[in-house]
C-alpha positions as CSV (number, residue, x, y, z in Angstrom):
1,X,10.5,-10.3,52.7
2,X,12.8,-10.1,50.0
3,X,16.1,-7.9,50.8
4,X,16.0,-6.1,47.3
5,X,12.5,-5.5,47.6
6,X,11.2,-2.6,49.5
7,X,8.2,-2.4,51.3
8,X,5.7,-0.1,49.7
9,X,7.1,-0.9,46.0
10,X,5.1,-1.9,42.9
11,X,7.1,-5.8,42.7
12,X,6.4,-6.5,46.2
13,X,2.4,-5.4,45.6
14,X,1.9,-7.2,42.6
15,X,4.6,-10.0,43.0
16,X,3.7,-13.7,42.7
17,X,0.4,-14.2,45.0
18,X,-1.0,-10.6,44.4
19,X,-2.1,-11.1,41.1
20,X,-2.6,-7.2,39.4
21,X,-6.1,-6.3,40.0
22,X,-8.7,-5.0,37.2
23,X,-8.7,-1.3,37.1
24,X,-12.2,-0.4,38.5
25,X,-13.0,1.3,34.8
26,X,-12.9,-2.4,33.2
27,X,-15.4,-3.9,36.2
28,X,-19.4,-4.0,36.2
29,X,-21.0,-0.9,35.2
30,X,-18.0,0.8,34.5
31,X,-17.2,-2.0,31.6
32,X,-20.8,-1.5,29.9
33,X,-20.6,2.4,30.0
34,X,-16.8,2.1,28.1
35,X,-18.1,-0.1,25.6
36,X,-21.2,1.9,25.4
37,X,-18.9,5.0,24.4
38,X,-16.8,3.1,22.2
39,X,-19.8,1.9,20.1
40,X,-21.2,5.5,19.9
41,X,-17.5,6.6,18.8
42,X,-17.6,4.2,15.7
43,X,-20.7,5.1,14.7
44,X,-20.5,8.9,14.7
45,X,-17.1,8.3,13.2
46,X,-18.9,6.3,10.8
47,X,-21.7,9.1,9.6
48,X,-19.4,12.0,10.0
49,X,-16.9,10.3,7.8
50,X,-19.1,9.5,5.0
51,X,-21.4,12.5,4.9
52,X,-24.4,11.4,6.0
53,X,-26.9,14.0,7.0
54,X,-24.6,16.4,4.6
55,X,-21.7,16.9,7.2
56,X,-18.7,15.1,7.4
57,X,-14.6,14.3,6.3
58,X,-16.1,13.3,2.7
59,X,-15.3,9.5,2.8
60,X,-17.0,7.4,0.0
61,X,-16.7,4.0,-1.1
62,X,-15.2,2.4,-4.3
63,X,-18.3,2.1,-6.5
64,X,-19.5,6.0,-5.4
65,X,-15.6,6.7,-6.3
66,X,-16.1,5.3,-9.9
67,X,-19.4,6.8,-10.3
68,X,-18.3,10.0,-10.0
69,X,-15.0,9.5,-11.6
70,X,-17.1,8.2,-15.0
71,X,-19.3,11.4,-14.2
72,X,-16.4,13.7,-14.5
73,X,-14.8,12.0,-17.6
74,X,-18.9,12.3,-19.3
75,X,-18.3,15.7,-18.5
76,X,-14.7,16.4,-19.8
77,X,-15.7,14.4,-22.7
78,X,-19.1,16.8,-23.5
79,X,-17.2,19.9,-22.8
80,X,-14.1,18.6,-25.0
81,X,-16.0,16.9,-28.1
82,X,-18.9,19.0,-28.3
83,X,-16.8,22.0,-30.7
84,X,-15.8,19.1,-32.7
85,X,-19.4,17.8,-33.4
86,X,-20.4,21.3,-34.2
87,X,-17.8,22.0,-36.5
88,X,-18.5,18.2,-38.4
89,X,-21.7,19.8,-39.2
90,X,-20.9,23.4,-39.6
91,X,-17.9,23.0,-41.7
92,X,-19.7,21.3,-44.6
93,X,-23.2,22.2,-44.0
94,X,-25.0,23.8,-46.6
95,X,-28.5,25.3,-46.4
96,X,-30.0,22.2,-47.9
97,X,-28.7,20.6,-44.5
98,X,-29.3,23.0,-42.2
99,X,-32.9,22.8,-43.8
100,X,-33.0,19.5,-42.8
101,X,-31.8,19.6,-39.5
102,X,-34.8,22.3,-38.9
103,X,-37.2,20.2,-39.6
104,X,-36.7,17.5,-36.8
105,X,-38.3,17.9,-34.2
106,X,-36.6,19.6,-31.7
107,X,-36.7,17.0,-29.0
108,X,-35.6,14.4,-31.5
109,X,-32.3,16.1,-32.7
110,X,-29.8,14.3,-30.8
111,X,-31.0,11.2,-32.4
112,X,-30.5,13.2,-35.6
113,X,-26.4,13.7,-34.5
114,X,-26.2,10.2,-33.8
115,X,-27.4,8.8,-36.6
116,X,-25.6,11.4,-38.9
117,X,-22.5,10.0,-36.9
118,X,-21.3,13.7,-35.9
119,X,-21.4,12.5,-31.9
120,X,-19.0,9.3,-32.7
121,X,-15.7,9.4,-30.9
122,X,-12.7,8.4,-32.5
123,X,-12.2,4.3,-31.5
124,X,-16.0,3.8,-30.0
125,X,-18.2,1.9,-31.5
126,X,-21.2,4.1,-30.8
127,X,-22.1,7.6,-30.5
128,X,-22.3,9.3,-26.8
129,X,-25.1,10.3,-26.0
130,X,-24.3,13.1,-23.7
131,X,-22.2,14.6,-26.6
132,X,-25.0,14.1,-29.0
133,X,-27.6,16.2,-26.5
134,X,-25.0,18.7,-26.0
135,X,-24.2,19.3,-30.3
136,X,-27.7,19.3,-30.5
137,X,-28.7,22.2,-28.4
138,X,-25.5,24.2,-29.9
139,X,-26.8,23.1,-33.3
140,X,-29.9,24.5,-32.2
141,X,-28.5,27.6,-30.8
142,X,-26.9,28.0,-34.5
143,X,-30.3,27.6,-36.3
144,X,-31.6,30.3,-34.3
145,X,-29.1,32.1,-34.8
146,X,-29.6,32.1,-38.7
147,X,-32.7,33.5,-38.9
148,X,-35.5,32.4,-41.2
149,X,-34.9,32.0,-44.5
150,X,-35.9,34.4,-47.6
């Protein structure tokens, strides 16, 4: 035996001719229950991480991203735009027009906004629908609000 090498020492086990053996975890059975457990650690990491069956970390894709990012600008833009419709129609509204506006049909005034051009932003090339909905129902709100004529 080798002089440097002492009996009972990891080099002189595993030196050349005692190849390192497989740990027994990585043999047989042992093998298929790891990878077992490593394929059931994906996929819960999977469902948990992208909120399936409502619990999870909240992961989402890129096209669920951008649908809820154009979601929250439709929103910003309703909420921000929405005065300024009103006030288009308010501001130099008479009761001729406000006489006209009462007498579309209530589930047909946002095509009334629309076409009157009250729910067309600045730079687009047609009007939003979501703002024209929302001026209608304030719109609405206003009539209402006036009372019947005398």
């Amino acid at each position: 035996m080798n002089a440097g090498l002492r009996e009972g020492s990891f080099f002189s086990k595993h030196g050349k001719g005692n190849p390192v053996k497989v740990p027994s975890m990585l043999q047989g059975e042992s093998l298929k229950r790891l990878l077992q457990g490593a394929a059931i650690g994906v996929a819960l990491t999977v469902i948990v991480g992208f909120n399936w069956f409502y619990y999870g970390l909240g992961w989402t894709l890129g096209g669920t991203a951008e649908k809820m990012a154009l979601q929250r600008v439709d929103v910003a833009l309703v909420a921000a735009y929405t005065p300024v419709c009103v006030e288009k129609f308010v501001g130099p509204a008479d009761d001729a027009k406000w006489e006209e506006f009462a007498k579309v049909a209530s589930w047909r005034r946002d095509d009334y906004v629309k076409q009157a051009g009250l729910a067309t932003i600045p730079g687009a090339a047609a009007p939003n629908s979501s703002v024209a909905d929302a001026c209608a129902g304030v719109l609405t709100k206003l009539l209402d609000a006036r009372g019947p004529k005398k």
